[in-house]
C-alpha positions as YAML, in Angstrom:
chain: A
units: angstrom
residues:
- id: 1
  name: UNK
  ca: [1.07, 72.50, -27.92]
- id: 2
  name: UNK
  ca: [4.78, 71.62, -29.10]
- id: 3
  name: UNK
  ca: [6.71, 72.03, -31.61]
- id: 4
  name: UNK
  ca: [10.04, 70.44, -32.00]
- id: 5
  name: UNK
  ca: [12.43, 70.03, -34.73]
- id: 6
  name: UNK
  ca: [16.18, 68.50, -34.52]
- id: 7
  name: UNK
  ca: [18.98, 67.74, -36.73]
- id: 8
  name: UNK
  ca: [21.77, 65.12, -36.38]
- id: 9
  name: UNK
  ca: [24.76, 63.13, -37.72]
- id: 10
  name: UNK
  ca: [27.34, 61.19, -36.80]
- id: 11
  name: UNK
  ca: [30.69, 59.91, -38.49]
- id: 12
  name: UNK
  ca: [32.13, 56.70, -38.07]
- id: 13
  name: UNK
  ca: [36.12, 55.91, -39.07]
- id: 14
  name: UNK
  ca: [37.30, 52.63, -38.72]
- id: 15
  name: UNK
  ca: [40.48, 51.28, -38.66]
- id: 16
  name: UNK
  ca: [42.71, 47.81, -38.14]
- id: 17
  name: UNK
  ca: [42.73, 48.57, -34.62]
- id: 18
  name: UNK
  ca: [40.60, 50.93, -33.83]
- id: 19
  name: UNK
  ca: [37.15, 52.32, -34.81]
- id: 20
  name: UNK
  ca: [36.18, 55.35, -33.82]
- id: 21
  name: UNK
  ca: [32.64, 57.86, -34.38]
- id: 22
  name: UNK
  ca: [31.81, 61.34, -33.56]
- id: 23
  name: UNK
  ca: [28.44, 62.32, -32.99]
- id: 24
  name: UNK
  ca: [26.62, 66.12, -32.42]
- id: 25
  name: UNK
  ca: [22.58, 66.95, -32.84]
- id: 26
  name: UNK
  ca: [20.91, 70.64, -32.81]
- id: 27
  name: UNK
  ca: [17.67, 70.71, -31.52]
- id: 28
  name: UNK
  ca: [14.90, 73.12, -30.96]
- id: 29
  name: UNK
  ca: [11.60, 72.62, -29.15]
- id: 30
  name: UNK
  ca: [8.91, 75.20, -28.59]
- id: 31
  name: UNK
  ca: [5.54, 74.98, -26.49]
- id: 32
  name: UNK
  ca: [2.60, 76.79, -25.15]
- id: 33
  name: UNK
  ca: [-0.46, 76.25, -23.45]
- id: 34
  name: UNK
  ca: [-4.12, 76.83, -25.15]
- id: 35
  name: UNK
  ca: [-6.65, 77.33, -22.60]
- id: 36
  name: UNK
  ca: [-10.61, 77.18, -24.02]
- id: 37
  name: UNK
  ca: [-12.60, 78.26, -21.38]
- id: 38
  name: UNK
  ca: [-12.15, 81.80, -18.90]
- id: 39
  name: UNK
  ca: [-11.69, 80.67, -15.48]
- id: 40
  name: UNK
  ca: [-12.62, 83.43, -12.67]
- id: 41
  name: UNK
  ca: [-9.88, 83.23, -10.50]
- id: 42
  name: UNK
  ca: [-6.98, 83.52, -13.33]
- id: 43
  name: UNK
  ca: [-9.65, 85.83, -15.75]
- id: 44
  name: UNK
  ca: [-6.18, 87.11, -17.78]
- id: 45
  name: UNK
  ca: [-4.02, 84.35, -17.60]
- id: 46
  name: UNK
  ca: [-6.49, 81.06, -18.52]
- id: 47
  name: UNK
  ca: [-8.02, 81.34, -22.01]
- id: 48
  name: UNK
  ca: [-6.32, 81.93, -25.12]
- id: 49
  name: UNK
  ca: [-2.85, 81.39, -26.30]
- id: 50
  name: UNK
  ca: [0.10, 81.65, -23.82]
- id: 51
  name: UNK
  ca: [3.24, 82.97, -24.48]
- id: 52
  name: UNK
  ca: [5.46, 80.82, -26.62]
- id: 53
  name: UNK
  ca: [8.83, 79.07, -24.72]
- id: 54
  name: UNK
  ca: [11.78, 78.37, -26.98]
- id: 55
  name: UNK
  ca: [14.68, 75.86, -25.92]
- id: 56
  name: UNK
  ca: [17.66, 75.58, -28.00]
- id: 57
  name: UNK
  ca: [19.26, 71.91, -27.60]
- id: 58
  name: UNK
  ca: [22.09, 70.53, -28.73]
- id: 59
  name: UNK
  ca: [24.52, 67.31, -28.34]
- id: 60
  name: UNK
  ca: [28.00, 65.85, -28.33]
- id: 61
  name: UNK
  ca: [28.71, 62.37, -28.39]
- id: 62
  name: UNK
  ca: [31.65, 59.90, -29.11]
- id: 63
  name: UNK
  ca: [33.43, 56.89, -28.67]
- id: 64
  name: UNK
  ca: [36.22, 54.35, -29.33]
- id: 65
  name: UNK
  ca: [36.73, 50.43, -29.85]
- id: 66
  name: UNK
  ca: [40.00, 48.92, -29.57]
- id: 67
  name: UNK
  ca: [40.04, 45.81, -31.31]
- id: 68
  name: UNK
  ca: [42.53, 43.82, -28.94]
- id: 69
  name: UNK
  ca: [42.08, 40.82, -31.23]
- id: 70
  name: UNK
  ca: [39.07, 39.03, -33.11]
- id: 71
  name: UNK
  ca: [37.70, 37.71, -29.64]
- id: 72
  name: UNK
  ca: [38.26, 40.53, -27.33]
- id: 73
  name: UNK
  ca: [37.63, 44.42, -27.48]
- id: 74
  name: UNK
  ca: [37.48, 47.87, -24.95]
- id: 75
  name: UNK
  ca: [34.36, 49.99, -26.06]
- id: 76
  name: UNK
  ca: [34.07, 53.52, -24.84]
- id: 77
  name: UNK
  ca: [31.62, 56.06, -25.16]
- id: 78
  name: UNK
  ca: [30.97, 59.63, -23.67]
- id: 79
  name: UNK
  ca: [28.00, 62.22, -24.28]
- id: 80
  name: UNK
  ca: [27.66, 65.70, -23.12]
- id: 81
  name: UNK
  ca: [23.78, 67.14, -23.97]
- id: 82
  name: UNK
  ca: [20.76, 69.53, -22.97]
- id: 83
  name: UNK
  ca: [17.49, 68.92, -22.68]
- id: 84
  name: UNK
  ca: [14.34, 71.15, -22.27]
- id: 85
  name: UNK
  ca: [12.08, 70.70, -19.55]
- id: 86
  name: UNK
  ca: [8.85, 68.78, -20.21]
- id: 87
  name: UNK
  ca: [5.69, 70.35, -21.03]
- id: 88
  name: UNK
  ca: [3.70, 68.50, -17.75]
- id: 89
  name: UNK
  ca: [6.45, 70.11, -15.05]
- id: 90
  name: UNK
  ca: [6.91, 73.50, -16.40]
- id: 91
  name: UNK
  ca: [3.36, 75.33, -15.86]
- id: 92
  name: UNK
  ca: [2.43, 75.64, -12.48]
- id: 93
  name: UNK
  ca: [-1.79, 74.74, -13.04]
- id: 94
  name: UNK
  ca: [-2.11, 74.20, -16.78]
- id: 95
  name: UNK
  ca: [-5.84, 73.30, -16.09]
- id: 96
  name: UNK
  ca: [-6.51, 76.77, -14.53]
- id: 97
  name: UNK
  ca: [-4.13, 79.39, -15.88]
- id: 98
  name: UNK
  ca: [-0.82, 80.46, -17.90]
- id: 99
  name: UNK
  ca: [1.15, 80.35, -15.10]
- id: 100
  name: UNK
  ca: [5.21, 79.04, -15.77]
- id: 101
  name: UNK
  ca: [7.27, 77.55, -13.08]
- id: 102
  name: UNK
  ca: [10.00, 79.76, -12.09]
- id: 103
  name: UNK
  ca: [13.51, 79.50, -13.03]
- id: 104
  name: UNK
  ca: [12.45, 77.44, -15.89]
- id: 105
  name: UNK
  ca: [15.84, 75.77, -18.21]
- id: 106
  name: UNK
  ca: [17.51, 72.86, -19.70]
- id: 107
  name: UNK
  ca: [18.47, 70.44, -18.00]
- id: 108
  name: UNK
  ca: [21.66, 68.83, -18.82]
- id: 109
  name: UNK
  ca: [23.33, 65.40, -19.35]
- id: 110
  name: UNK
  ca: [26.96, 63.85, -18.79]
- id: 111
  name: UNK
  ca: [27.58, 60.71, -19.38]
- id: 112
  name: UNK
  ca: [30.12, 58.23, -20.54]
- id: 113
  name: UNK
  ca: [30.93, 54.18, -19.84]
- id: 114
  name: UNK
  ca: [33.55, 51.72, -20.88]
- id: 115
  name: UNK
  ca: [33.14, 48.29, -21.93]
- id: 116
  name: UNK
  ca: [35.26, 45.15, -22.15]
- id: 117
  name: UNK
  ca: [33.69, 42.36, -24.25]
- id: 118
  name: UNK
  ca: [34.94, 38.98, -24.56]
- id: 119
  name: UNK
  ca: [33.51, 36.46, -27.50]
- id: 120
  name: UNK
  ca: [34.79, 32.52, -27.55]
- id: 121
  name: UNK
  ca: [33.41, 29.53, -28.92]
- id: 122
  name: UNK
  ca: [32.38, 29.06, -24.98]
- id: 123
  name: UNK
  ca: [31.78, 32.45, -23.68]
- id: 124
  name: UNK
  ca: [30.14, 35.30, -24.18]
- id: 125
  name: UNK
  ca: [30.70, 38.15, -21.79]
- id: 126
  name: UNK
  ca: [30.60, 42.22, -21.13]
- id: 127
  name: UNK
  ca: [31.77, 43.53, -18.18]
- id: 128
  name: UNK
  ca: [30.80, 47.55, -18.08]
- id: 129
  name: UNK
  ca: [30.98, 50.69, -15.70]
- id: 130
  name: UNK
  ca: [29.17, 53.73, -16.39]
- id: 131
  name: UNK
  ca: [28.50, 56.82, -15.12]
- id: 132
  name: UNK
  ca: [25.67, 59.87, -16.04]
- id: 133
  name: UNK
  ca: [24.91, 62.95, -14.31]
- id: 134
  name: UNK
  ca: [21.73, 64.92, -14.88]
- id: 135
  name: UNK
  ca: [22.02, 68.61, -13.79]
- id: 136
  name: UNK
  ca: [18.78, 72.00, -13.56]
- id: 137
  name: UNK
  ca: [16.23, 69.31, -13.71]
- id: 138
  name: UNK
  ca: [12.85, 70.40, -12.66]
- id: 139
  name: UNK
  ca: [9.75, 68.49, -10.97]
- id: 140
  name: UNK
  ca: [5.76, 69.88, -10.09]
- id: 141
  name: UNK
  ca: [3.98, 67.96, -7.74]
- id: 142
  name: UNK
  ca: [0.01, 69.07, -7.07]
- id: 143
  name: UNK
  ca: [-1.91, 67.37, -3.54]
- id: 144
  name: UNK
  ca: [-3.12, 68.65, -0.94]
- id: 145
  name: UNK
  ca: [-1.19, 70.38, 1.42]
- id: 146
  name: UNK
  ca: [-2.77, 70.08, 5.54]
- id: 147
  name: UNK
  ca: [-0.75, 72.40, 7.07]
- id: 148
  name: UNK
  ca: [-2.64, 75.49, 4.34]
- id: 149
  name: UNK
  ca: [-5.80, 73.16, 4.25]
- id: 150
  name: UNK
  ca: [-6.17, 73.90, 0.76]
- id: 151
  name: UNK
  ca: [-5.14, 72.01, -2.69]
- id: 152
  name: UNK
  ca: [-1.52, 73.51, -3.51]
- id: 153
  name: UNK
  ca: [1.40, 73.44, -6.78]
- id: 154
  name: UNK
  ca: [4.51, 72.18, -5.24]
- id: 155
  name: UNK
  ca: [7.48, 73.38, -8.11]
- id: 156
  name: UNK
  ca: [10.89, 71.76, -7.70]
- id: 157
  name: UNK
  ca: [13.90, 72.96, -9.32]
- id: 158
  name: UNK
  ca: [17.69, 72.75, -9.54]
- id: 159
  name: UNK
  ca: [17.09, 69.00, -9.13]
- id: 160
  name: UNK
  ca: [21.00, 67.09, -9.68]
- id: 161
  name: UNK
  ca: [21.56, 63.14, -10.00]
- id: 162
  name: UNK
  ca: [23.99, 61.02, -10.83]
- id: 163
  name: UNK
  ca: [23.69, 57.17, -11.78]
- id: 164
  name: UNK
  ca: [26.94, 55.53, -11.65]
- id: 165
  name: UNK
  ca: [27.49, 51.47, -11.11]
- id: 166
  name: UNK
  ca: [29.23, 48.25, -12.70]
- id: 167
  name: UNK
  ca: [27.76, 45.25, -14.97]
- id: 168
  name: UNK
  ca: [28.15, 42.26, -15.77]
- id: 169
  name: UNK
  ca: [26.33, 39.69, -18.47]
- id: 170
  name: UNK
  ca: [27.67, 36.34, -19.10]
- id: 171
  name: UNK
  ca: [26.95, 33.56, -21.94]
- id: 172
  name: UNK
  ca: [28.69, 30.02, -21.13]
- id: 173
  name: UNK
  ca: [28.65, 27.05, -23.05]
- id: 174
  name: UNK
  ca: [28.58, 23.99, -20.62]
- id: 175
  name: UNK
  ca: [27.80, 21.24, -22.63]
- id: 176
  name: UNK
  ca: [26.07, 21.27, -26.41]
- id: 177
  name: UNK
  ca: [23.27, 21.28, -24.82]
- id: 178
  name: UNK
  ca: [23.81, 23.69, -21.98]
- id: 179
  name: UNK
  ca: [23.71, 27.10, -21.49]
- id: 180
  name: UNK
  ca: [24.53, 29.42, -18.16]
- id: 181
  name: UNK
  ca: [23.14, 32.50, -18.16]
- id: 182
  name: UNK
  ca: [24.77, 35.37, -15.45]
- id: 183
  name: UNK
  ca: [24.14, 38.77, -14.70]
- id: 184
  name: UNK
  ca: [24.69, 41.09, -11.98]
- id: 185
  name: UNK
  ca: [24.19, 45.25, -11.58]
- id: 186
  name: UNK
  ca: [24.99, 47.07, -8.83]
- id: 187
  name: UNK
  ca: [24.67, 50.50, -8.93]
- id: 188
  name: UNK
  ca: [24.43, 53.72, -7.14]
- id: 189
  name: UNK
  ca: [21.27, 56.08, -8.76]
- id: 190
  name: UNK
  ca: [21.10, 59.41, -6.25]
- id: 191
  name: UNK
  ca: [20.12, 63.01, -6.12]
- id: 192
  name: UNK
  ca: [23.08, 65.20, -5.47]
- id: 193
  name: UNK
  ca: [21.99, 68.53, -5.09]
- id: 194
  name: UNK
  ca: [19.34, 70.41, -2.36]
- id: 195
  name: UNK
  ca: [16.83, 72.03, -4.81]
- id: 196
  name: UNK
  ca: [14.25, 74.69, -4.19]
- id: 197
  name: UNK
  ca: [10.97, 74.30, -4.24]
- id: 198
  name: UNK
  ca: [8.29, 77.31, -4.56]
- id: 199
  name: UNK
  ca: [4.54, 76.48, -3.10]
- id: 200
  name: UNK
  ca: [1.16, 78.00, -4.82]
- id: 201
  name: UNK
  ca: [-2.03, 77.79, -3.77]
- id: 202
  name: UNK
  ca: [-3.75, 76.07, -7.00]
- id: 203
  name: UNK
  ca: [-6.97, 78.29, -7.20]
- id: 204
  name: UNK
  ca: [-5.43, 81.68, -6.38]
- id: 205
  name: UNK
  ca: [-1.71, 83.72, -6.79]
- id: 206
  name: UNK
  ca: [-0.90, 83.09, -2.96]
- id: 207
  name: UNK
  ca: [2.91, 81.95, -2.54]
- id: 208
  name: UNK
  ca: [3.49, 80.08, 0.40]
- id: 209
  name: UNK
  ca: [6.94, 79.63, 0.15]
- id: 210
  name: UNK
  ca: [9.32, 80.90, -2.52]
- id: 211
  name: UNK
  ca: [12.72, 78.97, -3.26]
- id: 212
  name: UNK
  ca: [12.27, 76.88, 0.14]
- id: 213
  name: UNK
  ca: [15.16, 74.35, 0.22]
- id: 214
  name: UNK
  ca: [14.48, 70.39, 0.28]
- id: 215
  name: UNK
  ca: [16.95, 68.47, 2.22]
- id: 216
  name: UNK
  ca: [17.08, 65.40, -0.18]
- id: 217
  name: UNK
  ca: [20.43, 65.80, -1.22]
- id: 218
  name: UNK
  ca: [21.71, 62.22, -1.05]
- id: 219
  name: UNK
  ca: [18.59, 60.57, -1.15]
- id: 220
  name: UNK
  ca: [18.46, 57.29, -3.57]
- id: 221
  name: UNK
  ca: [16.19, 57.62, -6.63]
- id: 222
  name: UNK
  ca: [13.15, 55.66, -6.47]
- id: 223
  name: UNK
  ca: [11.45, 52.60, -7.41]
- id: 224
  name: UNK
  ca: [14.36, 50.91, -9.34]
- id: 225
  name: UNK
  ca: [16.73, 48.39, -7.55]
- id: 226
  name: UNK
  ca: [20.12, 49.44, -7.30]
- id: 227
  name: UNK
  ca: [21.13, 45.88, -7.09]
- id: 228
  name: UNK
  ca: [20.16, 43.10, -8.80]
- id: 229
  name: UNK
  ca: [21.23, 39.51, -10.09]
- id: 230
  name: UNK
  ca: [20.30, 36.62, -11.92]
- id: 231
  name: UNK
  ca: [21.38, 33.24, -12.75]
- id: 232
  name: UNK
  ca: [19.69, 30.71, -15.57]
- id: 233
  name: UNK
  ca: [19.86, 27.58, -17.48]
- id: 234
  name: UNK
  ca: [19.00, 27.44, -21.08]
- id: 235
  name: UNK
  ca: [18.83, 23.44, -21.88]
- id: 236
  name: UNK
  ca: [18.22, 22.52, -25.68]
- id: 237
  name: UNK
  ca: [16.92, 18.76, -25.44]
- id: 238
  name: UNK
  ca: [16.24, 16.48, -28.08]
- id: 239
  name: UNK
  ca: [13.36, 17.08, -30.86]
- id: 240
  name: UNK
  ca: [13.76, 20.55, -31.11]
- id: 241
  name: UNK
  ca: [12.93, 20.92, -27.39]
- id: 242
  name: UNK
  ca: [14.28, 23.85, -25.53]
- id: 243
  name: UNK
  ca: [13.69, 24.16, -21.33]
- id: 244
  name: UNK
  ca: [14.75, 27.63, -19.12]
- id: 245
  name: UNK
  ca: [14.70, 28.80, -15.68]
- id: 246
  name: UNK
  ca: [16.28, 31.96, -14.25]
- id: 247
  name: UNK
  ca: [16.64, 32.76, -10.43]
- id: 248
  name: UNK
  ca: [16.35, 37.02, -10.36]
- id: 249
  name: UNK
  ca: [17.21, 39.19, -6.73]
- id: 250
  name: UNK
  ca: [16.26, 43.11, -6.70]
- id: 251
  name: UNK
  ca: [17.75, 44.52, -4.04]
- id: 252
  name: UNK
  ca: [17.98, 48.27, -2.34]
- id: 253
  name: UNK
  ca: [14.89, 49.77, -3.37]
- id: 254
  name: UNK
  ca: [13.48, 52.94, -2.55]
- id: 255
  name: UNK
  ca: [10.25, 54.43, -2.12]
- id: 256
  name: UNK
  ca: [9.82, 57.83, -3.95]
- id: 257
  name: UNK
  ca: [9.54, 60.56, -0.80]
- id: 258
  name: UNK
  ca: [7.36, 63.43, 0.19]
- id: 259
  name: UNK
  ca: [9.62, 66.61, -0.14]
- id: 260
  name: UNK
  ca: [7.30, 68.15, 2.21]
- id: 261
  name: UNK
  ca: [9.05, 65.74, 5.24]
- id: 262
  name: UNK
  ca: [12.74, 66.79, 4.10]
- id: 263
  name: UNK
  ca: [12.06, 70.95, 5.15]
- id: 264
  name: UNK
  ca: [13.62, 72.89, 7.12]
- id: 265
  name: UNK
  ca: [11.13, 72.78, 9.54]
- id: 266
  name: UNK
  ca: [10.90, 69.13, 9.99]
- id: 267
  name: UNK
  ca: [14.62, 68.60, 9.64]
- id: 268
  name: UNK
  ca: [15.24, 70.27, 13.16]
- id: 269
  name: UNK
  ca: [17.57, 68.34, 15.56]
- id: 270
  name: UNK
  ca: [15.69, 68.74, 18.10]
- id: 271
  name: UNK
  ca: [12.47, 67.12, 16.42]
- id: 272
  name: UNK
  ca: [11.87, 63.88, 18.46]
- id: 273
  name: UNK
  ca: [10.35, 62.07, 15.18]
- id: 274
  name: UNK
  ca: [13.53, 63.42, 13.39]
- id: 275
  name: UNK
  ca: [14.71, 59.70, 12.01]
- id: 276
  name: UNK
  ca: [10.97, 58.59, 11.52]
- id: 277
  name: UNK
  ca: [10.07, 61.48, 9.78]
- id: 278
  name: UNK
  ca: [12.90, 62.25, 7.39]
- id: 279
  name: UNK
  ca: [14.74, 58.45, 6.22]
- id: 280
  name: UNK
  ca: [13.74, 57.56, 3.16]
- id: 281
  name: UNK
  ca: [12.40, 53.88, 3.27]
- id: 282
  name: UNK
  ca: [12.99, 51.01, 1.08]
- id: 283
  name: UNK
  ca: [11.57, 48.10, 0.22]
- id: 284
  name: UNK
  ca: [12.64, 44.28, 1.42]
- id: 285
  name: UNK
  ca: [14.59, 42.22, -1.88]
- id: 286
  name: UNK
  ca: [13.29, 39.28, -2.98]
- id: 287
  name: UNK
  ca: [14.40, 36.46, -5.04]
- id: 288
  name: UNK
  ca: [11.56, 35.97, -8.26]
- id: 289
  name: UNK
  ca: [11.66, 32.24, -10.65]
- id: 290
  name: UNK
  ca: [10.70, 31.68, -13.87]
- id: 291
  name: UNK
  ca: [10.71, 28.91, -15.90]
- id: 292
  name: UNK
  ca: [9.75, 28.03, -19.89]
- id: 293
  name: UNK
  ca: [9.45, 25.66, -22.59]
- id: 294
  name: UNK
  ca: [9.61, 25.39, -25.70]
- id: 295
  name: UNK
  ca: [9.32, 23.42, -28.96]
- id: 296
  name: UNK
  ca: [9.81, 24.19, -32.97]
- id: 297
  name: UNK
  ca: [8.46, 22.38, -36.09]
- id: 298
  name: UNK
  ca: [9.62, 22.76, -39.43]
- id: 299
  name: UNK
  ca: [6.87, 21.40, -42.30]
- id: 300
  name: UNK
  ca: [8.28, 21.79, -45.46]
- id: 301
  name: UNK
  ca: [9.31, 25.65, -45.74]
- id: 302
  name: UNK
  ca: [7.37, 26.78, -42.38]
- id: 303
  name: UNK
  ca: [8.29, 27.15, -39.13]
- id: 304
  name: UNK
  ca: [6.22, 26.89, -36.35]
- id: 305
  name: UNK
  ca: [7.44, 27.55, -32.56]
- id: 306
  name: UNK
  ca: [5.29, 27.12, -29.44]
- id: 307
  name: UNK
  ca: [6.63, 28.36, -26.06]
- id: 308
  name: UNK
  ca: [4.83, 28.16, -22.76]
- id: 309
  name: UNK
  ca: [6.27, 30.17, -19.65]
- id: 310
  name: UNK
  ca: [5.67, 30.61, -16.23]
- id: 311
  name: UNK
  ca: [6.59, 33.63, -14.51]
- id: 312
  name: UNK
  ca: [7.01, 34.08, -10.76]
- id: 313
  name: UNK
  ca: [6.87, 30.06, -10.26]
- id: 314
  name: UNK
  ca: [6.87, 30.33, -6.49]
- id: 315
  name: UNK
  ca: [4.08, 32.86, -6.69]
- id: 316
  name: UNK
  ca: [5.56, 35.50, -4.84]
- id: 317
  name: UNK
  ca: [2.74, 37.94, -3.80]
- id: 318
  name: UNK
  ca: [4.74, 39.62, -1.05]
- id: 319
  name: UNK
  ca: [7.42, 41.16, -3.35]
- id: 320
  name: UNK
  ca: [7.15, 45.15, -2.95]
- id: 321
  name: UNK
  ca: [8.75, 46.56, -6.20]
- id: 322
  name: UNK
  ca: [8.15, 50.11, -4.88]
- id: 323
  name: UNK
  ca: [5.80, 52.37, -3.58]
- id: 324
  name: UNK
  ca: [5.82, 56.17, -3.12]
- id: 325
  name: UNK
  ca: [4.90, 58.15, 0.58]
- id: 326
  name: UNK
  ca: [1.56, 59.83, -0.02]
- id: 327
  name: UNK
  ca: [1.89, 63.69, -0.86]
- id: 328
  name: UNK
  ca: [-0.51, 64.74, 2.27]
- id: 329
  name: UNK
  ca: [1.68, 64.66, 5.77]
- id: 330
  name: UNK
  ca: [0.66, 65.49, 9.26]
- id: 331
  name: UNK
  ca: [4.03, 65.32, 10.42]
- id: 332
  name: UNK
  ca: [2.97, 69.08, 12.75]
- id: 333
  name: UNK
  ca: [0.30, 66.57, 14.56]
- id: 334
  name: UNK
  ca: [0.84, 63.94, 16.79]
- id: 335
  name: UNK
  ca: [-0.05, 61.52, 14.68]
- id: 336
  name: UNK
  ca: [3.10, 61.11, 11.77]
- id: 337
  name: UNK
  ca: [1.88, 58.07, 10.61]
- id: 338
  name: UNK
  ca: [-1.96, 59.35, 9.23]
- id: 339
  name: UNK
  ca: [-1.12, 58.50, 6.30]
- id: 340
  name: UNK
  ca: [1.27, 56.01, 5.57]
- id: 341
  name: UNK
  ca: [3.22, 54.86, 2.18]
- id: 342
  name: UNK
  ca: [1.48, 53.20, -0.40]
- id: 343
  name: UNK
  ca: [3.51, 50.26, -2.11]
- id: 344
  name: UNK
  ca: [3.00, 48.51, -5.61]
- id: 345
  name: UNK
  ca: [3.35, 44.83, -5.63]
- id: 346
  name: UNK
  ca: [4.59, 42.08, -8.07]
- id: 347
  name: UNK
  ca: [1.92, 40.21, -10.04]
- id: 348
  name: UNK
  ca: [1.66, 36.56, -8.65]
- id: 349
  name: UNK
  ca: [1.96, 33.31, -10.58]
- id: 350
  name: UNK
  ca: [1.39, 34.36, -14.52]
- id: 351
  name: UNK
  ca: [1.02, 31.99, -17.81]
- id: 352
  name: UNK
  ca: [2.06, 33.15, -20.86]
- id: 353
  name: UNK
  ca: [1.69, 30.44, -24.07]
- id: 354
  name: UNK
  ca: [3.04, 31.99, -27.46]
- id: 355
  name: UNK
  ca: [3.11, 30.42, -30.96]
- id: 356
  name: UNK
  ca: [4.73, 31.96, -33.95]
- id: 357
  name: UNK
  ca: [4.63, 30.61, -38.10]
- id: 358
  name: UNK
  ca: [7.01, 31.46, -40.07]
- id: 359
  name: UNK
  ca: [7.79, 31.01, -44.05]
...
């Protein structure tokens, strides 16, 4: 069950030069877990109404545009805001019992970027840098743990990040006819912090460990490139005719990791399988092509557009766009490898054929 309720506004003066707006937002959101059925091994804490969690939220926000001219401007913007935790990562078995993760609170946001934007009969173009850290977040992860041979709750907390990097997007006007397309990212998304994590065993109120310290501090987050690039052609032919291709890269991916491999125990020195056991793997980059066309009719008062594209031309089956390391980890035994990452892959060749009408 939650409940949430918020309320917001936001002022906007504007001026010759300069516009500027101030933002704020007051928040509250309550939840609780309902259980339906007794279970044996939790007989006080499963059925019945839990005890009701109340987070308080609230929100700053603001920003600037200097209006160098009618073609050129410097946008700024900055936030400062909490957050409470989400209702799937802050009970510890919500399908057994009543149990909350410990340490339980907001999490909360910093942010800010600045902008220059450039707009001319020939080019259209942002160029940005921006950066946002995310502080007290909180993670549960449930699997099966082989060193206690039994299914266990693995609650994270005091999780930091910050995502910080530069873009850049780009309109040009060759010809009439011709349009370039750019863009580029390259950014810098990592944790920043060495959280805790506290073990249960799912089907009982055994504690494992209690505030055991992950050694991911550094570490990139996961399955999102932190570079990436692309270059296209937008071509408006004759007889309402339109033709596009693109050329994408993704670059410096990462896997998401098993916190289990970052412990104290594994990250020993003298561990031979210290580098194998404890680098977080990524995934290759890849360039992806797509292509499109197009055509428009206009009969009378209506409008009728048919496009047909083809994504990943080259069919590209290879391309890993993540993966995660499975949860389970014999890294005690002599076998480290037992069971080995799992990775999700790009779809191949794909059709796509749209038509709109329009009056």
């Amino acid at each position: 069950n939650v409940n949430n309720g918020s309320l917001w506004g936001v002022t906007t003066i504007m001026t010759n030069k300069i516009d500027y707006y101030v933002g704020a937002n007051l928040a509250m959101t309550q939840f609780w877990r309902t259980g339906y059925m007794r279970n044996g091994r939790f007989p006080s804490t499963s059925k019945g109404d839990s005890k009701k969690e109340n987070f308080t939220e609230y929100g700053v926000k603001g920003g600037a545009t200097w209006k160098i001219n009618g073609r050129n401007f410097v946008v700024v913007n900055a936030t400062y805001q909490t957050q409470a935790p989400f209702f799937r990562d802050s009970y510890i078995s919500p399908r057994t019992s009543n149990r909350l993760v410990n340490g339980l609170t907001d999490q909360k946001i910093l942010g800010g970027d600045i902008n220059y934007n450039i707009r001319t009969p020939y080019i259209k173009a942002r160029f940005s840098a921006y950066f946002t850290k995310f502080k007290d977040m909180n993670e549960l992860k449930s699997f099966y743990y082989d060193t206690y041979n039994t299914f266990v709750n693995y609650s994270i907390t005091g999780i930091d990040k910050e995502h910080k990097g530069i873009e850049i997007g780009a309109e040009i006007k060759a010809t009439s006819t011709l349009k370039i397309k750019l863009a580029a990212a390259l950014g810098s998304y990592k944790y920043v912090s060495r959280p805790n994590v506290t073990i249960t065993k799912d089907n009982s109120d055994s504690i494992f460990a209690y505030n055991k310290a992950l050694y991911i501090k550094n570490f990139f987050v996961p399955n999102t490139p932190q570079t990436a690039a692309m270059i296209g052609l937008n071509y408006a032919a004759p007889k309402n005719i339109y033709l596009e291709a693109s050329v994408s890269y993704f670059g410096d991916t990462y896997i998401d990791y098993n916190p289990e491999r970052r412990t104290a125990e594994l990250v020993d020195p003298a561990n031979p399988n210290l580098d194998i056991i404890t680098k977080q793997k990524s995934v290759s980059s890849a360039f992806l092509v797509d292509a499109s066309i197009g055509k428009s009719w206009k009969i009378k008062k209506y409008y009728i557009n048919l496009n047909f594209q083809v994504a990943n031309v080259l069919d590209k089956t290879d391309f890993k766009t993540g993966g995660f390391e499975q949860l389970r980890f014999s890294g005690l035994s002599s076998d480290i490898s037992k069971f080995p990452p799992r990775y999700y892959y790009a779809y191949g060749r794909t059709y796509y054929l749209n038509i709109g009408f329009r009056f």
